[in-house]
VOGU-3710 file (C-alpha; in Angstrom, 3 decimals, decimal comma):
1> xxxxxxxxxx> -3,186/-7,739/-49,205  -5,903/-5,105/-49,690  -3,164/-1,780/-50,465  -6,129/0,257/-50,889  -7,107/-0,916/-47,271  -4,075/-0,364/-45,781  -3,618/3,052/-47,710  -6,772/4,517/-46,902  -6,176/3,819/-43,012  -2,560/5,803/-42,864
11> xxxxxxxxxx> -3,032/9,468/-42,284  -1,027/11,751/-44,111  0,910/14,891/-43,105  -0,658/17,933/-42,272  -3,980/16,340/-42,380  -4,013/15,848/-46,276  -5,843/12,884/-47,163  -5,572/9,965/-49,737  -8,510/10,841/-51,261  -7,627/14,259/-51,994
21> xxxxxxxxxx> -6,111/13,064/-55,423  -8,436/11,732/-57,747  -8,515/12,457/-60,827  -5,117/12,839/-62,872  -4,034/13,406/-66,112  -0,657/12,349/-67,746  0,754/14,105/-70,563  2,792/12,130/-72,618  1,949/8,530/-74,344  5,397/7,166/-74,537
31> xxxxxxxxxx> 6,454/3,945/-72,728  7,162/5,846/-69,660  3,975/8,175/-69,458  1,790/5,169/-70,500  3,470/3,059/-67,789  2,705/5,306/-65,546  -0,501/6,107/-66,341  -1,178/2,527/-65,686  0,471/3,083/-62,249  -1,836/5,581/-61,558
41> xxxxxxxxxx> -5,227/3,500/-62,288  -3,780/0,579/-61,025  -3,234/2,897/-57,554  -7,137/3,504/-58,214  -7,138/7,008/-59,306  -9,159/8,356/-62,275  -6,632/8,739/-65,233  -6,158/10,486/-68,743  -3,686/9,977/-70,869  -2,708/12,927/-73,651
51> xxxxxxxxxx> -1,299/11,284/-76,654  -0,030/13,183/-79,866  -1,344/10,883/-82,215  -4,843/10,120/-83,011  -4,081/6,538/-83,365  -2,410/6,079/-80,026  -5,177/7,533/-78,433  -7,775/5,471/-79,417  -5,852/1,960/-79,246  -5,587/3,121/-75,430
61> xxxxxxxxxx> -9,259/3,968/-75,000  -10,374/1,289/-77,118  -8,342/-1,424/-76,911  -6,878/-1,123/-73,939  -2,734/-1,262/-75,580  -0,222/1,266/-76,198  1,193/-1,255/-79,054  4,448/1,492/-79,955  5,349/1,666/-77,108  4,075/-1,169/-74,550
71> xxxxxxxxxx> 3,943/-3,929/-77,185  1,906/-7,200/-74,692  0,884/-4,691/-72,165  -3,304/-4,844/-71,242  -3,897/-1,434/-69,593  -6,608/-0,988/-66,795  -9,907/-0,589/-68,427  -10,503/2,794/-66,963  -7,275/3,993/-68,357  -8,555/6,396/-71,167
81> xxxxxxxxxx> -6,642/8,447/-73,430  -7,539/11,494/-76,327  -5,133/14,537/-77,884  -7,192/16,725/-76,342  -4,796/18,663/-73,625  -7,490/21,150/-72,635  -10,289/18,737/-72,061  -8,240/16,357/-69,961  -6,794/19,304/-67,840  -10,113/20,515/-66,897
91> xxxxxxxxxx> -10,510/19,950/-62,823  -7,565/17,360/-63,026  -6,130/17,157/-59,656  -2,765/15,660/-60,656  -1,223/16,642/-63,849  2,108/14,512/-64,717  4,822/15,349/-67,122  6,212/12,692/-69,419  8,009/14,144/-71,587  11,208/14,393/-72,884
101> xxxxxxxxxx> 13,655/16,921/-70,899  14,866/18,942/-73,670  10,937/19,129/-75,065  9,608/19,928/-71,615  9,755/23,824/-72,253  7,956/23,980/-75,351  5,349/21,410/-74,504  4,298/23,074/-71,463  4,425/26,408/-72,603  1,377/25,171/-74,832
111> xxxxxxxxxx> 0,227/23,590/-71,693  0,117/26,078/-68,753  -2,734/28,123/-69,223  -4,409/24,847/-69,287  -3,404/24,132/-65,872  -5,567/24,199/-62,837  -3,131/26,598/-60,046  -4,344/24,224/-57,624  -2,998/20,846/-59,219  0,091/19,359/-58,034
121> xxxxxxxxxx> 2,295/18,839/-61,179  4,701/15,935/-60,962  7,771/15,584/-63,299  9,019/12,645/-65,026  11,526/13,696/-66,739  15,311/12,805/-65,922  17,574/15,941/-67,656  19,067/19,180/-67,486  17,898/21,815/-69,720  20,469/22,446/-72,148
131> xxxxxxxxxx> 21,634/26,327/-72,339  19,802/27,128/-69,179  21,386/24,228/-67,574  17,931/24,194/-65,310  17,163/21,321/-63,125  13,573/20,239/-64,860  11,500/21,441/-61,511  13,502/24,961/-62,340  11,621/24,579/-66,048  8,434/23,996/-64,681
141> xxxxxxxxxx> 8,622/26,596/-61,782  10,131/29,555/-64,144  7,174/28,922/-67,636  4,174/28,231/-65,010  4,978/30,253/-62,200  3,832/27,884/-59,777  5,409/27,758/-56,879  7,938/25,263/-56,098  5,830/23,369/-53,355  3,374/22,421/-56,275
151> xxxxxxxxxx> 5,662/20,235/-57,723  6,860/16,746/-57,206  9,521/14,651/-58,834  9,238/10,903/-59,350  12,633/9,102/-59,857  14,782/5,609/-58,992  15,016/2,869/-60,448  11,858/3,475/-63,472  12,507/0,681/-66,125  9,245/1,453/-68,256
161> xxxxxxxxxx> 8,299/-2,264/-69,494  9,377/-4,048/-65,966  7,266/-1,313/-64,551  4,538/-2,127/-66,713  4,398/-5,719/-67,068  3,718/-5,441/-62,809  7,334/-5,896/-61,589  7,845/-5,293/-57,739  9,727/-1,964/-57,787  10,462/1,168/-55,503
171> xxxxxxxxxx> 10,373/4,591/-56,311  11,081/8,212/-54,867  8,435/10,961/-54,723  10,806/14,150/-54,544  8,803/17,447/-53,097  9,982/20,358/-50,974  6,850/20,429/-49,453  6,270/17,300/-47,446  2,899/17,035/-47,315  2,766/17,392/-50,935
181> xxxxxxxxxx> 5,458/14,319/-51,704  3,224/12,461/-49,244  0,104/13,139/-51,323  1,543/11,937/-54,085  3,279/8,780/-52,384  -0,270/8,265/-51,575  -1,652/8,625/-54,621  0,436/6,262/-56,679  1,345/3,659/-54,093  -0,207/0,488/-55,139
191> xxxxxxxxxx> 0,404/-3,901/-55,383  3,724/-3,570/-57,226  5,055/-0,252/-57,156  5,802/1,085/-54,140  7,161/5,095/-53,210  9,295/6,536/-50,759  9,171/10,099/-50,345  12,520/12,497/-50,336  12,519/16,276/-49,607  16,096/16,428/-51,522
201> xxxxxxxxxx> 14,937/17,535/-55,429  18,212/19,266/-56,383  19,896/15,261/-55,455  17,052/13,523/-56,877  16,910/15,251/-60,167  20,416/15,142/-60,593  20,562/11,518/-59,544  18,200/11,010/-62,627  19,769/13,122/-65,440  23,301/11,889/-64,687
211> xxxxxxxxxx> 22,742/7,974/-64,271  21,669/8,565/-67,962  25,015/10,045/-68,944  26,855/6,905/-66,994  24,449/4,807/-68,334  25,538/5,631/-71,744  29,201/4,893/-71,163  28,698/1,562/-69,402  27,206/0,667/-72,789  29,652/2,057/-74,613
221> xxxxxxxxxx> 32,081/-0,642/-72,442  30,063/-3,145/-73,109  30,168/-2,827/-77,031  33,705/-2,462/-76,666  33,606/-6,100/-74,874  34,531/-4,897/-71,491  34,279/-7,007/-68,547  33,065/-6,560/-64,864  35,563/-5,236/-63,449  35,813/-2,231/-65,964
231> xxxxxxxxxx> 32,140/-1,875/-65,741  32,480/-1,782/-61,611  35,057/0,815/-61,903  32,784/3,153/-64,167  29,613/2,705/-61,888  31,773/3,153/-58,453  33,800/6,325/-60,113  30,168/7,794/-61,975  28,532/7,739/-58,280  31,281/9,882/-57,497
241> xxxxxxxxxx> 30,770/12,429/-59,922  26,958/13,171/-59,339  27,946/13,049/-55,720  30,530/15,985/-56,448  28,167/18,320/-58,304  25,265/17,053/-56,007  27,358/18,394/-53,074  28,490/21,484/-54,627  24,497/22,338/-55,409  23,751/22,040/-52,123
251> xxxxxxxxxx> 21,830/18,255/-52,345  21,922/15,709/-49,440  24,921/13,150/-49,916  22,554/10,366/-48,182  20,453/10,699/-51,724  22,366/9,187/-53,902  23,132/6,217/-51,583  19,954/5,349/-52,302  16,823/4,932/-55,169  17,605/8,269/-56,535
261> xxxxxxxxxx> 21,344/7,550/-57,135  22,674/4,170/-56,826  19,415/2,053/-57,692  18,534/4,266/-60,358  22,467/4,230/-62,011  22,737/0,131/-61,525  19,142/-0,255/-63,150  20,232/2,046/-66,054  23,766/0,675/-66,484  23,074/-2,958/-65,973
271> xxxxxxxxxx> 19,181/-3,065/-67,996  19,187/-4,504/-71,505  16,059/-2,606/-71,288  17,750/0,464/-70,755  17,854/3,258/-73,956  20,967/5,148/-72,913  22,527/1,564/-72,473  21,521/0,153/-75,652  22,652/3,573/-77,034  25,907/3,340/-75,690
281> xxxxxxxxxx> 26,349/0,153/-76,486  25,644/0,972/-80,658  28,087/3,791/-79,982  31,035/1,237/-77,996  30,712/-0,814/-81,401  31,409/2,026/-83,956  27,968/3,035/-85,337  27,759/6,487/-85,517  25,395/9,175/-83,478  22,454/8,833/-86,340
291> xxxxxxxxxx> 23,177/5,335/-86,274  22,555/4,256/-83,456  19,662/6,752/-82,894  17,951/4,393/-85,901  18,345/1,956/-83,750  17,453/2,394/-80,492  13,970/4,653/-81,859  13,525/6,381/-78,689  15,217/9,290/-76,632  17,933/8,579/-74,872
301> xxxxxxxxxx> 18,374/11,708/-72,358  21,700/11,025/-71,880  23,156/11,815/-75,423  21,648/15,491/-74,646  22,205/15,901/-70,846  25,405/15,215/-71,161  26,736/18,730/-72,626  24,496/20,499/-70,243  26,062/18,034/-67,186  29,468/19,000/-68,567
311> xxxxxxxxxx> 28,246/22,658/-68,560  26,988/22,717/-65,395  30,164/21,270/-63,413  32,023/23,233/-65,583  30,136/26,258/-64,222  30,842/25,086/-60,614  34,223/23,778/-60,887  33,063/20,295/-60,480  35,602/17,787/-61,763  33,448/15,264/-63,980
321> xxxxxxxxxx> 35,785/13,364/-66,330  33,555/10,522/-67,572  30,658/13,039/-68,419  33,514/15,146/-70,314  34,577/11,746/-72,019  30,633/10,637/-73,025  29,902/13,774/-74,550  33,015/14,107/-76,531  31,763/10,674/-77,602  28,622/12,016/-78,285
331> xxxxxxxxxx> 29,058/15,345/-79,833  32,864/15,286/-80,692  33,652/11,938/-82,925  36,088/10,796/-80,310  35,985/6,974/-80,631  35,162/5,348/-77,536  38,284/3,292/-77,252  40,138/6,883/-77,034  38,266/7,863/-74,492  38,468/4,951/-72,377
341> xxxxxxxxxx> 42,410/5,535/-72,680  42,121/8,624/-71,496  40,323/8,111/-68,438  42,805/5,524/-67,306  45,623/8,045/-68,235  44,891/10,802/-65,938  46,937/12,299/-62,659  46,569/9,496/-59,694  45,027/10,836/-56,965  43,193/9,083/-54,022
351> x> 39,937/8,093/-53,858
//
């Protein structure tokens, strides 16, 4: 099937057209940014990618490989890539955000003057801000001053390397505007990767940062040798929790039913491929927080979202007991074990 075809026949909301997105720039080179940078071309868009390193640049433009992060991965030849921020910005008509949520701030503080105020800025990242306990669309809204309608979340189920290596996956395209999540939808939609729009941000970002902090203790049950049962028991009872606080932020309970929620905390949980799992999982077998942050090599949001999580329920009187239990894991030296037993000692109550 021709996607392009079929894409360029469906009209859009409000009159806005495929075509109205074509050239984009994605700032960020990790595994995520780079996969979907590769998303983007694939889609047929224009892309840049804004690397840090010198090196990473020029394997992508060169090359065609992100080898640090997408080791085996041949990127589109019209994916290019430089550490030039100000060059790629120029006229871009999509800028996207791949970075990581508790660097978001400071990155695109060096960013925003850069930015065109007629781009539509989409967010990758899957956090809350720690001390401002901001959603990552609040971050973006509150250093650019763009209004919220410029900005679109992408979230679900976004395993990097299955992504990458052409995987048939969904996705959710998050925007208050409609039009705007359509646009986008539009713009990425392509053979293997295929985007639903949502209107719900405040459930779709929260969806994203706390699957992370679940994510983390399912692999923290797994290194302790826990079986399926246990493991069904922390996925059914961590839905439960970002439904609470999703509820008491005023999100739509219907999100996290679907990609947003539930596919994107099985994906996490279950993935091998997963960071906060394999995290966990170093954790649920003794190694210490700098231990198994040697190990794993790349962020795991959930070791850091899941103070500002606890904060933020704490703040609205949301009861969140695994999230307390991961980050006095995390940030307390309670072994894991301990905190299991704890969990299964609290008040019965019904369901």
């Amino acid at each position: 099937m021709d996607v392009e075809a079929v894409l360029s026949e469906t009209p859009l909301a409000k009159g806005v057209r495929m075509t109205d997105i074509k050239r984009a720039v994605v700032l960020g080179a990790g595994s995520w940014g780079t996969t979907f940078a590769k998303v983007l071309a694939d889609a047929g868009r224009e892309v840049t990618l804004v690397a840090r390193r010198v090196e990473v640049a020029e394997a992508v433009t060169e090359r065609h490989v992100n080898p640090d992060y997408l080791p085996g991965i041949r990127l589109p030849d019209g994916l290019s890539a430089t550490t030039d921020a100000a060059d790629a910005l120029a006229g871009a008509d999509l800028v996207v955000l791949a970075v990581p949520s508790q660097t978001l701030r400071q990155n695109l503080t060096d960013w925003a003057g850069l930015l065109d105020p007629s781009a539509t800025l989409v967010s990758l990242a899957k956090g809350i801000e720690l001390g401002t306990l901001r959603r990552m669309s609040e971050v973006v809204v509150e250093v650019t001053g763009v209004p919220e309608s410029s900005i679109a979340v992408v979230t679900g189920p976004n395993l990097a390397p299955e992504i990458a290596d052409e995987q048939p996956t969904a996705s959710v395209v998050a925007c208050v505007d409609p039009a705007r999540a359509e646009l986008v939808q539009h713009a990425v939609a392509n053979r293997y990767f295929r985007p639903y729009t949502n209107v719900d941000v405040v459930g779709c970002e929260l969806g994203g940062a706390i699957k992370n902090v679940i994510a983390l203790a399912y692999g923290m049950l797994t290194g302790l040798g826990m079986g399926d049962n246990t493991k069904a028991t922390l996925v059914t009872r961590g839905l439960a929790e970002m439904a609470r606080l999703g509820e008491k932020l005023g999100a739509d309970s219907r999100t996290f039913s679907g990609l947003a929620g539930l596919g994107d905390l099985v994906a996490t949980c279950a993935s091998p491929l997963s960071r906060n799992h394999i995290f966990g999982e170093h954790l649920g077998r003794g190694d210490s927080l700098a231990a198994a942050q040697r190990a794993t090599r790349q962020t795991a949001e959930g070791v850091k979202s899941c103070r500002s999580i606890r904060d933020l329920a704490r703040r609205y009187g949301v009861e969140m007991p695994i999230t307390e239990q991961v980050e006095r894991v995390c940030h307390e030296n309670v072994p894991p074990r301990v905190a299991v037993t704890e969990l299964m000692s609290r008040d019965l109550s019904a369901e």
